[in-house]
N, C-alpha and C positions, 0 to 999 in steps of 0.2 A: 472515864467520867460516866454515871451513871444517871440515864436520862430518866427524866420521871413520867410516868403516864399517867393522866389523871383517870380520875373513877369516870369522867363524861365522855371521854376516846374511847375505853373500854364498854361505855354502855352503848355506843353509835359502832363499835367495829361487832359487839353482840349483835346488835338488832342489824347490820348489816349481813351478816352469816344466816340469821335466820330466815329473813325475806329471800334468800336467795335458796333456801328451800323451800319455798310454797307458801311462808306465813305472813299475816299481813299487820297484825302485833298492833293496831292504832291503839285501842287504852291500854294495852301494857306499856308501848311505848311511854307515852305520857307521862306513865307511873316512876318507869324505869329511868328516864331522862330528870323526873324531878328528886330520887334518889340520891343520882349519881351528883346534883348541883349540891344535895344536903352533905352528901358527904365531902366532895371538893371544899366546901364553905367549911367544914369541920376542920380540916389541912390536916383528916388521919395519917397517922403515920406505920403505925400498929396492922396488925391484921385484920378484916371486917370479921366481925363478932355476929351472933344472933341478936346480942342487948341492943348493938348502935343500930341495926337494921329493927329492931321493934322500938326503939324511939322515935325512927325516921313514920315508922307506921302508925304512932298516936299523934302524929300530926295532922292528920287528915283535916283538912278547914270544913270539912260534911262529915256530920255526924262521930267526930274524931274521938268520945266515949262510949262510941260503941262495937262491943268486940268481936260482931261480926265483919264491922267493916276492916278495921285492926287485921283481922284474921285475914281475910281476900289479898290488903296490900302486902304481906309479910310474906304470903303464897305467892304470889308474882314475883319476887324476889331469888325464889329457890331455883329453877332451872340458872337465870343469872348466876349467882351463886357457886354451883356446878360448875358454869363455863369457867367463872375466875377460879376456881384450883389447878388449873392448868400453867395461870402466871404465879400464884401463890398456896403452896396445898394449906396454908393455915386459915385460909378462910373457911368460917364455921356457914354450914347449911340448917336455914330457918326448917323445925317440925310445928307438930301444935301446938309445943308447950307454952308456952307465950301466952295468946289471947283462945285456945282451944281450936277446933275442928270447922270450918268452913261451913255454914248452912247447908242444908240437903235442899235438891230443890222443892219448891211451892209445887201443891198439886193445882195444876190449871182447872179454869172451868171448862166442861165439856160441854158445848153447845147442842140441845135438842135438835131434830129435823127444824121444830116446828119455832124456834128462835133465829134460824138460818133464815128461814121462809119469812119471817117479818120483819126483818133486818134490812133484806133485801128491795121489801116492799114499802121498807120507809127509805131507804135512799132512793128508790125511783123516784119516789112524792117531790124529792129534793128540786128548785128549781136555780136555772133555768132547765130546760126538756138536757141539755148535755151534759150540764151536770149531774146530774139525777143517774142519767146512762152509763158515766164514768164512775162513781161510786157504788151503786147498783155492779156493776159486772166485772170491779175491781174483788169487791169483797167478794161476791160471786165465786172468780177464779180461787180469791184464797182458799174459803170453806174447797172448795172441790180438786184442789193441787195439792195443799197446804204449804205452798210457795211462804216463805218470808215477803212479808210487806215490803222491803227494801228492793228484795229479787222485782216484785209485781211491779214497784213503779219506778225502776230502771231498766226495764224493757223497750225497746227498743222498735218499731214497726217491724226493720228487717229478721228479728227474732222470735217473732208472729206467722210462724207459717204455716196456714191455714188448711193447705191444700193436704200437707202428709197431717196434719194436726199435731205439729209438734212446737213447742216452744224450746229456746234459746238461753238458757241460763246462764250469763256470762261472766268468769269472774268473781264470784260473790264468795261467802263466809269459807275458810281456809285457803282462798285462793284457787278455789274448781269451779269448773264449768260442768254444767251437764245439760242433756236436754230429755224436755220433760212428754210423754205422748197425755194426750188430751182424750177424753172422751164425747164422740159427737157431739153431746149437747153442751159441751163446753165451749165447740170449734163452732156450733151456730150462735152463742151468747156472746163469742169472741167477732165473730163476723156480722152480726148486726150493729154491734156498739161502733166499729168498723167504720161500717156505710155513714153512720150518722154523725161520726168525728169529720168525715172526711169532707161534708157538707160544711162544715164550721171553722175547719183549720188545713191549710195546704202540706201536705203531707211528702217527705221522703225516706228515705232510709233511716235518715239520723233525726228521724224524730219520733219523740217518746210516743209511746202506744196508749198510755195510759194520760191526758194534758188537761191541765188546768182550764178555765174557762174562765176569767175572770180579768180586766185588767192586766196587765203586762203581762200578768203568767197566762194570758191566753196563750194555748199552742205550747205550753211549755212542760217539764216535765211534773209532776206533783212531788212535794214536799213530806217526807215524815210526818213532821209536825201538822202538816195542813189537814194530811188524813187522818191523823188521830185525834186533833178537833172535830172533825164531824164525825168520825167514830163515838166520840165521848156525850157529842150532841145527840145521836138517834141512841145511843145506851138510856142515859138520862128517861128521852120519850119512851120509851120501848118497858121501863123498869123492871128489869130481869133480875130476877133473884140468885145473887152468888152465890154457887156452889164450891167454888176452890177458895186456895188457901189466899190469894192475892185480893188487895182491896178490893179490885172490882175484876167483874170481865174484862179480858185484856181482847185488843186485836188478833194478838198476836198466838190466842184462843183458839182461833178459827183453825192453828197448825195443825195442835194439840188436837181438837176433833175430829181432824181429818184422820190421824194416823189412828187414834183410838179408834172410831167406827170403821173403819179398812181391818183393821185385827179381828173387830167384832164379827162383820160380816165374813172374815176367811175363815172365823172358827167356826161358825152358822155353818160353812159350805161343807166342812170337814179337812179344810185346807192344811198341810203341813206347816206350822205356824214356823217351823226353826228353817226350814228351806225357805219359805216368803218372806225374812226376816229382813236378809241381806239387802235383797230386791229392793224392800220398801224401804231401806235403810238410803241405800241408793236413788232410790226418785225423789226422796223429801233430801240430799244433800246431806246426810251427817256424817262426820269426820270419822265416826266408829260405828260401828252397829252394834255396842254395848248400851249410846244413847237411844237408840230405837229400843232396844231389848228393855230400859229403864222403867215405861209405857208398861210393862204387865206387872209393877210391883208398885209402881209408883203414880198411878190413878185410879181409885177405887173400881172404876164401869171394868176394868182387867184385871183385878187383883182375884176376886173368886175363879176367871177363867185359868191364870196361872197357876191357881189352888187347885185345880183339878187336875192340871197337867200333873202336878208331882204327887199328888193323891193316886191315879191309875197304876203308876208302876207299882207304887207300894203297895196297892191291893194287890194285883199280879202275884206279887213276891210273898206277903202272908198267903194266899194261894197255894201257892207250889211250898212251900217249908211247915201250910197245915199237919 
């Protein structure tokens, strides 16, 4: 008798395989799980196709005629895809043909010194005096780590340590930890906000570094959504003129500037840009250091720097073959 597995066991025995190397899959899951109910609810019998898998993608209830989005869901599909030729080699793997080529990313905006410096100086303004301090030296650490917002305010007190000047990275995007060194005047901005939490909220281990001030969320950890409201509030004040491809300045900008001006400055120094690549690829947390290396072709403030890198050899070479 031949038992039947639906496409919903095989999309939970996938995403169980995967998480069990390192990944942590939250919106592909999603995707992958409401798949797997479209095609149960079909009672296919046949092979998965690329057609049923891009039907399942013009479903989308957001923006579901539009063929970038099409494109993203159909891409999430493909490793999946992959996995089931193992139980059935006829299943077809989604390319571009369909809905075309995935968006390149947006070039961010890259934040001046001198937008950092008045960003800073309108979340102090913020009241009361702690919360002012708490967004003030949140955004602070961003511009100056270029930590993920997510990273900053799931930090922890006990991942604050102050004394080596290192931070605690735990867990976050692919499922790595890392820990981050700070630079002094980071570890006294971090250590005065400190003192003056600690006056307002009873502090231990397992309490957030970065805590609300407000009603129940006093003492609590901060919200996304709460910091990108007053993010969007002191933008608004501040009326800074977009320079990148995304509607507006984004928060999450302040990464994007950090690594840009770290590159600027190593090149300034004479620094070997392909040896500090890794490095910085490593202390900002990314999964490849091809996404670090993207940053010289794909933000204008490094695109003439990259231009020169491959400019030099080729002089060199017309040189010698004069």
């Amino acid at each position: 008798m031949n038992i039947v597995i639906t496409m919903q066991s095989h999309a939970e025995n996938y995403l169980s395989e995967r998480r069990r190397l390192g990944y942590r899959l939250r919106s592909p899951a999603y995707a992958l799980r409401s798949f797997a109910r479209y095609i149960d609810n079909l009672g296919l019998e046949g092979p998965l196709t690329v057609e049923i898998m891009a039907a399942w993608a013009r479903r989308a209830k957001t923006h579901g005629d539009n063929s970038a989005t099409r494109a993203r869901r159909l891409k999430l599909l493909r490793p999946f895809a992959r996995w089931l030729q193992q139980f059935d080699p006829r299943t077809e793997v989604p390319d571009n043909t369909p809905f075309g080529r995935v968006g390149q990313r947006l070039t961010p905006h890259i934040y001046s010194e001198q937008e950092i410096v008045d960003l800073l100086a309108a979340a102090r303004r913020l009241g009361p005096v702690l919360r002012g301090a708490t967004y003030e030296t949140l955004f602070g650490l961003l511009a100056s780590t270029g930590l993920r917002v997510s990273e900053a305010v799931h930090l922890m007190d006990a991942d604050v340590e102050l004394k080596t000047g290192l931070l605690t990275v735990r867990q976050t995007k692919f499922a790595k930890s890392r820990q981050v060194p700070l630079h002094p005047s980071a570890v006294e901005a971090l250590r005065r906000y400190g003192g003056l939490r600690n006056l307002h909220v009873t502090v231990t281990d397992e309490t957030p570094f970065f805590v609300g001030t407000r009603g129940r969320r006093r003492g609590c950890a901060l919200g996304l959504r709460q910091v990108n409201r007053v993010f969007q509030s002191l933008r608004s004040q501040l009326g800074w003129v977009n320079r990148g491809a995304h509607a507006d300045p984004r928060i999450h900008d302040l990464r994007h500037a950090f690594i840009v001006r770290r590159v600027m400055l190593w090149h300034a120094q004479g620094v070997d840009i392909d040896q500090a690549m890794l490095a910085l690829s490593t202390y900002v947390g990314h999964a490849k250091v091809t996404d670090t290396y993207w940053y010289l072709t794909g933000v204008p403030e490094l695109m003439a720097l990259a231009a020169s890198r491959f400019e030099s050899p080729i002089a060199v070479s017309e040189v010698r073959h004069a």
